[in-house]
C-alpha positions, -999 to +999 in steps of 0.1 A: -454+100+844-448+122+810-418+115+790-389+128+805-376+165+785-345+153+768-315+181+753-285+168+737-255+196+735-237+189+698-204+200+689-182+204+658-155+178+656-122+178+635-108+150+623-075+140+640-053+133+604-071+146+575-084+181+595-118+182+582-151+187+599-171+160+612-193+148+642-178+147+673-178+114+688-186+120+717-216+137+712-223+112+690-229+084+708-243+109+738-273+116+708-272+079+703-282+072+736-306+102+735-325+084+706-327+050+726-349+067+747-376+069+722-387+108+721-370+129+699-346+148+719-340+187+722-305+191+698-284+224+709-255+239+693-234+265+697-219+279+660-217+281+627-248+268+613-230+261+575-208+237+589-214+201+572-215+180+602-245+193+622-262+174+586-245+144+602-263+142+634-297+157+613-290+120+596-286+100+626-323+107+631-330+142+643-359+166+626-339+198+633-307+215+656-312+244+676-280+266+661-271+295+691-251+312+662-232+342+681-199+323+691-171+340+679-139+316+686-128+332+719-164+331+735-173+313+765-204+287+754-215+280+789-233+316+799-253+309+764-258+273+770-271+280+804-295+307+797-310+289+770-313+249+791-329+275+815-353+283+796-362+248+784-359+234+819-348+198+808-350+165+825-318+149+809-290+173+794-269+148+775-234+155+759-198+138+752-170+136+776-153+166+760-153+185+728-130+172+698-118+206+688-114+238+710-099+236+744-118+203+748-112+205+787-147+182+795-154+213+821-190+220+802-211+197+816-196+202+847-199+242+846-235+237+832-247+214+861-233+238+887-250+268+873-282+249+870-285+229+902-284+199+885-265+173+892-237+161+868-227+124+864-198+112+839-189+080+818-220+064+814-223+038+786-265+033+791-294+046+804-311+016+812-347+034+826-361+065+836-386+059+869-400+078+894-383+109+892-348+089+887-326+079+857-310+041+860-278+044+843-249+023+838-218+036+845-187+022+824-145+030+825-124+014+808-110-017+827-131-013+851-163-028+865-196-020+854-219+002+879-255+005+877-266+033+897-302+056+902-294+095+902-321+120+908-336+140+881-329+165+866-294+152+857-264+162+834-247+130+816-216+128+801-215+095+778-185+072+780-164+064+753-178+025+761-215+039+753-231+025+719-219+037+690-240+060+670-260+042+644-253+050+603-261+081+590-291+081+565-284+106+534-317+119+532-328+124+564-294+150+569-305+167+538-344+170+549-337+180+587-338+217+594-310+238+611-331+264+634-309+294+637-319+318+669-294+347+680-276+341+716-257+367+735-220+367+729-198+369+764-161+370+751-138+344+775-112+369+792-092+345+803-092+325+769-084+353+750-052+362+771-036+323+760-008+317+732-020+291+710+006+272+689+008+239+672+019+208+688+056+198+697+059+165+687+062+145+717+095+130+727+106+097+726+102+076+758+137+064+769+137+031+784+152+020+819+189+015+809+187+029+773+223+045+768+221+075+744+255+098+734+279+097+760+269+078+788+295+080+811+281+077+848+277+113+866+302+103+894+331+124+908+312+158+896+302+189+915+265+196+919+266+224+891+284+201+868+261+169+872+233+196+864+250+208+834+250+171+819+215+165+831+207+195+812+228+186+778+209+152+778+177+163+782+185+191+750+200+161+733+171+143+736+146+172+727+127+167+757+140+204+764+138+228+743+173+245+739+175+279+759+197+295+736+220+307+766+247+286+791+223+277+824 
């Protein structure tokens, strides 16, 4: 049998405190798991070709990225994704549970496998063999039993946060690898671009069973529209509501 046609899908991460660009894990330890398979896998991404950590997967062990570089920030990635994994006709399509920046939903691989006819298959931690047409993988969640099971090529995997992590980064292999730029068609998410994005609430505290807070006389004695007033006060006291600015 001829080696299997591998693509791994990269994305951009952010880092969670400091903000600044780097791999996303995820897709990480998916390429990780691409390289254990000995050829050198297709690399896809979709954006800006200058950011620094597509050199970070280029020193993981990659020769070049395959840069789709017509992604404005409210496109939709998967008609572009899809056109092009046509093309290439793949055997494995390999990728991270979700993205570390964007929407991150985890509905790519999903959305791609549907629109290919491929089948999808999430939170594997190895791909133990590739044999007869079929991929043995193992499938891993956390606090949970190991599977091993054989899925039908061609396949989309999703690798587990329990996969291998992705092996140190050599210096002059990101700087030698190539960034291959090609032009993809640009299809604007409607849907996206109707959303209000803001930053964050912080979350609120959890309140334990029994934890008194303010006045915590019992809500006995009082009308329906009264014990609703005090649910209401406490929940504003306790900022897990925000305040309505008018008397509910």
């Amino acid at each position: 049998m001829r080696d299997p046609k591998v693509v791994v899908l990269l994305s951009a991460g952010i880092h969670p405190v400091s903000g600044k660009a780097r791999m996303a894990p995820g897709d990480a330890r998916a390429l990780e798991m691409a390289l254990r398979l000995g050829a050198q896998p297709i690399a896809l991404h979709v954006g800006d070709a200058s950011n620094i950590s597509l050199r970070d997967y280029l020193g993981m062990g990659l020769n070049t990225i395959e840069v789709l570089d017509a992604c404005a920030d409210r496109d939709d990635i998967v008609p572009m994704l899809r056109e092009r994994l046509a093309e290439l006709k793949p055997d494995l399509v390999l990728t991270g549970m979700a993205a570390d920046a964007g929407e991150a939903s985890g509905m790519v691989p999903y959305l791609l496998a549907h629109g290919l006819g491929m089948t999808h298959i999430s939170s594997i931690a190895s791909i133990d063999a590739i044999e007869a047409g079929e991929a043995i993988v193992v499938q891993a969640y956390r606090g949970a039993t190991r599977r091993r099971l054989a899925v039908s090529l061609p396949v989309v995997i999703s690798a587990s946060e329990l996969a291998p992590a992705p092996r140190a980064r050599a210096f002059a292999r990101s700087r030698r690898g190539t960034l291959h730029v090609t032009a993809g068609i640009s299809v604007m998410d409607h849907e996206a671009a109707t959303w209000m994005r803001a930053p964050a609430r912080r979350r609120p505290k959890k309140i334990a069973v029994g934890q008194a807070g303010g006045d915590s006389a019992p809500l006995a004695g009082l009308t329906p529209d009264e014990a609703a007033h005090r649910i209401l006060d406490f929940l504003r006291d306790k900022n897990i509501i925000q305040e309505s600015g008018h008397d509910d």
